[in-house]
VEXPA-135292 format. One record per residue (C-alpha): chain; z, y negated, x negated. Coordinates in steps of 0.5 Angstrom, whole numbers, plus 2048, in hexadecimal, padded with zeros to 3 digits. Example, Ala and Ser with C-alpha at 12.3 -4.5 7.8 and 13.67 -1.06 7.14 Angstrom:
2
<A; <810; 809; 7E7>>;
<A; <80E; 802; 7E5>>;
END
This chain:
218
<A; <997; 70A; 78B>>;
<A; <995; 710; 78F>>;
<A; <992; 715; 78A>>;
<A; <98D; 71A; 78D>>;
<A; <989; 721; 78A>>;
<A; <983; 724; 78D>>;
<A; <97D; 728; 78B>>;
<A; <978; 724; 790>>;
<A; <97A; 71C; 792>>;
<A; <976; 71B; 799>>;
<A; <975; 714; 79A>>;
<A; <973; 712; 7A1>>;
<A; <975; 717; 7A7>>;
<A; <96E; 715; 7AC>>;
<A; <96A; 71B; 7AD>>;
<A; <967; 71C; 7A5>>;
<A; <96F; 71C; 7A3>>;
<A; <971; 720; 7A7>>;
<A; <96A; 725; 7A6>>;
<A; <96C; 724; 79F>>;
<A; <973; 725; 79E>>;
<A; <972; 72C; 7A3>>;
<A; <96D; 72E; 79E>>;
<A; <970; 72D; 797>>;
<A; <976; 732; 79B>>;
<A; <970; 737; 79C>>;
<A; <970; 738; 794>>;
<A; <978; 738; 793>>;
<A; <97A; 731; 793>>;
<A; <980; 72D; 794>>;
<A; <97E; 727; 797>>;
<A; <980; 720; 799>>;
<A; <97C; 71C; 79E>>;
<A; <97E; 715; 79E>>;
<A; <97C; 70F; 7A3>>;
<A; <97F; 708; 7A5>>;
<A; <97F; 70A; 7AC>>;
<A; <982; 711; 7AF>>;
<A; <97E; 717; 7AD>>;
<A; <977; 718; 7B1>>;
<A; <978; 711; 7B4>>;
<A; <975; 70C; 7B0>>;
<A; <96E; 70B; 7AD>>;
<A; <968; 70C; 7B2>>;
<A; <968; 712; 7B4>>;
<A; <96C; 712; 7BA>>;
<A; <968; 70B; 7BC>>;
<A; <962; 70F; 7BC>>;
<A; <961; 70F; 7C4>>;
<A; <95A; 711; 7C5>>;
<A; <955; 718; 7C0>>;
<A; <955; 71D; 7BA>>;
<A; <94E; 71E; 7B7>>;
<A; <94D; 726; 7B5>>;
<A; <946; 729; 7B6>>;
<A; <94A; 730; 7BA>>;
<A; <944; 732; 7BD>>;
<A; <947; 735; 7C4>>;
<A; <943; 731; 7C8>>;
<A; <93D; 72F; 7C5>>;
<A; <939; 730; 7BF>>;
<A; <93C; 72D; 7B8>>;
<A; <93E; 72F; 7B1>>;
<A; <943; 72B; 7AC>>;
<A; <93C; 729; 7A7>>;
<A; <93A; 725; 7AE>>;
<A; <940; 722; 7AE>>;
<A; <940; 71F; 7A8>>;
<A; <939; 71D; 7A8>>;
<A; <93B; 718; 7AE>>;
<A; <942; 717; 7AB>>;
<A; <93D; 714; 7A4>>;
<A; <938; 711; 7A9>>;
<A; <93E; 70D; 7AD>>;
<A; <940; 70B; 7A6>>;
<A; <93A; 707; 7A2>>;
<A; <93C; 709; 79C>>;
<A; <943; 709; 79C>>;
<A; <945; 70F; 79D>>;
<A; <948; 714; 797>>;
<A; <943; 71A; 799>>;
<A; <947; 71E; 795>>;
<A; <94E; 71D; 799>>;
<A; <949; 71D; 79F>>;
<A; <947; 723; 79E>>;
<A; <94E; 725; 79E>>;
<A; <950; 722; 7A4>>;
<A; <94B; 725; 7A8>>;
<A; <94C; 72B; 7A6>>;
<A; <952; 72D; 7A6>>;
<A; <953; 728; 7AD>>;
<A; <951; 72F; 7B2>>;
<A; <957; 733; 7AD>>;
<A; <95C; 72D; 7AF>>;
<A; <95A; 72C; 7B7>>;
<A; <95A; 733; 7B7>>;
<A; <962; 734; 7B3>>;
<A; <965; 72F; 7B8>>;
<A; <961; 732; 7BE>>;
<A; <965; 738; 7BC>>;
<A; <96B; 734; 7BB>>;
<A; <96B; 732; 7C2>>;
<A; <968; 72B; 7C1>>;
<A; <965; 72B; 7C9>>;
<A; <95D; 729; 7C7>>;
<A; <95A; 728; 7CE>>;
<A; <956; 72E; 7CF>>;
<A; <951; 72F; 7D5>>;
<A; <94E; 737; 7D7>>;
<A; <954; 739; 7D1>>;
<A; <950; 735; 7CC>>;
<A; <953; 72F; 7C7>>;
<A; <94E; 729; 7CA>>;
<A; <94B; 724; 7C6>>;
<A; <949; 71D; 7CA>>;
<A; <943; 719; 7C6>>;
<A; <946; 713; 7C2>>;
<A; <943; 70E; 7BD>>;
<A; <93F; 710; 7B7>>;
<A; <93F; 717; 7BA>>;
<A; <938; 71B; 7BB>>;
<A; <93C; 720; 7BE>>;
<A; <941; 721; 7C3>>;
<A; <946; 723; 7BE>>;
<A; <94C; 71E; 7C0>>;
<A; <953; 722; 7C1>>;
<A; <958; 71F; 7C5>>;
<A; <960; 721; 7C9>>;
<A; <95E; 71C; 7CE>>;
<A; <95B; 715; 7CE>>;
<A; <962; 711; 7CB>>;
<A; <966; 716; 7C9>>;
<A; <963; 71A; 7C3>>;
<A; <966; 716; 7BD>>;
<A; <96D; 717; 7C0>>;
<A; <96C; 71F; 7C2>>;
<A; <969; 720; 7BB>>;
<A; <96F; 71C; 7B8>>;
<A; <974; 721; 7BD>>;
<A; <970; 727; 7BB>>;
<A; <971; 726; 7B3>>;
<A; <978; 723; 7B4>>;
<A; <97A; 729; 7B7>>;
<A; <977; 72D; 7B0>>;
<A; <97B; 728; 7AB>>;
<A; <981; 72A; 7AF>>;
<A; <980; 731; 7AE>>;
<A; <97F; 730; 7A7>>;
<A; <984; 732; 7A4>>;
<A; <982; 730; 79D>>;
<A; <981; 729; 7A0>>;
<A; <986; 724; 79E>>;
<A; <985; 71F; 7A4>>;
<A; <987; 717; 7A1>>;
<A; <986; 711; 7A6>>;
<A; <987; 70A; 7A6>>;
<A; <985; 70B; 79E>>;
<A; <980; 706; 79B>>;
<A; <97D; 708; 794>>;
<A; <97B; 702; 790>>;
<A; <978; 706; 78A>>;
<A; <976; 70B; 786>>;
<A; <979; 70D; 780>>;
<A; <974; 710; 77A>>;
<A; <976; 713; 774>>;
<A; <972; 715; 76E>>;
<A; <96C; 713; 773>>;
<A; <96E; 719; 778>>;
<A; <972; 717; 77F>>;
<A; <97A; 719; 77F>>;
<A; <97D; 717; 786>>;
<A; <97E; 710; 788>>;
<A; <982; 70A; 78B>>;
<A; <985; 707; 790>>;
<A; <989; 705; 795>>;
<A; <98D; 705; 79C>>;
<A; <98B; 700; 7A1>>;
<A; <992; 700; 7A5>>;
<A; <996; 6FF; 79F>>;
<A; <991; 6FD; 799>>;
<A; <994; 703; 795>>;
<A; <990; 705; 78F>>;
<A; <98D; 70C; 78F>>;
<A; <98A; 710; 789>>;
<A; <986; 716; 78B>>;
<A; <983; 71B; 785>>;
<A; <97D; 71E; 786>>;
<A; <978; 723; 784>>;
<A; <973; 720; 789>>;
<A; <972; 71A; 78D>>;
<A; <96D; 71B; 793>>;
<A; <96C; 712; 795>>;
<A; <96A; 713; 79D>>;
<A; <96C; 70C; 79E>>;
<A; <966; 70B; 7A3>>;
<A; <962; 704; 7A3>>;
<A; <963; 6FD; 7A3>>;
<A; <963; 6FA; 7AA>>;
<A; <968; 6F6; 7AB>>;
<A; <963; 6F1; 7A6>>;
<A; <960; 6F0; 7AD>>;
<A; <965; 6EC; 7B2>>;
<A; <961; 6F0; 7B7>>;
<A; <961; 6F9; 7B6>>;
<A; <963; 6FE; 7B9>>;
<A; <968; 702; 7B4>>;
<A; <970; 702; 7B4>>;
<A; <972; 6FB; 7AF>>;
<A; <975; 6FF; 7A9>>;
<A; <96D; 701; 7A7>>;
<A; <96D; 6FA; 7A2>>;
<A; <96A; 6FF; 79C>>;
<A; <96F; 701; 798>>;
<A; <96C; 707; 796>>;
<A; <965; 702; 793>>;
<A; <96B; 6FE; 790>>;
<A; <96E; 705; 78C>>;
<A; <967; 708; 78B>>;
END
């Protein structure tokens, strides 16, 4: 049995893992960012070919409060407006940190260009090129982990619960898929970005390791 210790436990390394684990070191954390493929190649980030939505305003006239008035409409009532809102607006702050971190959104006359896309009013839709952006986001935040010195980078890793204590998370368990090694890893925090289910589809277009763990743990 392996036992390990860290400040924040990072289950999942697609592009809200890895956003997540680059942000808990931003605050002084030791990290480690777990997942049962390679680190930042699993999950549905780098399967997404086509665009990002953010209201960047570079080339038509948008704002985030648009943004999140289609994104309710789009979503008849499912939506949580509250961390809609939230995606909406930090969504141009995002597009605008990988822009720095040399991610190649496609630009035309020095602009970011936006294209049109379903339950968009606006032509707000981001893009590297048209079957390439989820794995050039993957390869732009990949590049972040590895320059994290702070991130403890854990493949072939599946954690199978979280451990609660006196009603508060202290880490979780584990094992490794190549040996079936138990691992333990305490935590002061444990961030669940897992992604969906769509492996409960015979047809999708996610990697197969995205069977709802995280639902399971949550």
């Amino acid at each position: 049995m392996i036992h390990l210790k860290t400040d924040v436990l990072v289950i999942g390394s697609g592009g809200a893992g890895m956003y997540a684990a680059i942000s808990a070191t931003r605050n002084g954390a030791q990290v480690i960012l777990a997942d049962k493929s390679l680190i930042g190649r699993g999950g549905a980030t780098i399967m997404a070919q086509m665009t990002t939505a953010a209201a960047l305003a570079e080339e038509v006239p948008d704002h985030w409060t648009k943004h999140l008035e289609d994104t309710l409409e789009a979503g008849r009532g499912l939506c949580n407006e509250e961390l809609s809102a939230i995606l909406c607006e930090e969504a141009i702050v995002r597009i605008r940190e990988m822009d720095d971190w040399k991610v190649g959104w496609a630009r035309k006359d020095g602009k970011i260009t936006g294209v049109a896309a379903p339950g968009h009013s606006v032509s707000r839709c981001v893009y590297v090129d048209f079957l390439n952006t989820g794995p050039a986001v993957a390869k732009c935040l990949r590049t972040q982990i590895v320059r994290a010195k702070a991130v403890m980078r854990v493949s072939g890793l599946a954690i199978n619960d979280i451990v609660i204590q006196d009603d508060a998370v202290i880490g979780a368990v584990g094992f490794y898929l190549a040996d079936e090694t138990p691992v333990t890893i305490a935590a002061n925090a444990v961030v669940i970005a897992t992604g969906g289910l769509t492996r409960l589809f015979a047809r999708n277009s996610a990697t197969a390791n995205m069977n709802g763990d995280g639902y399971a743990m949550a």
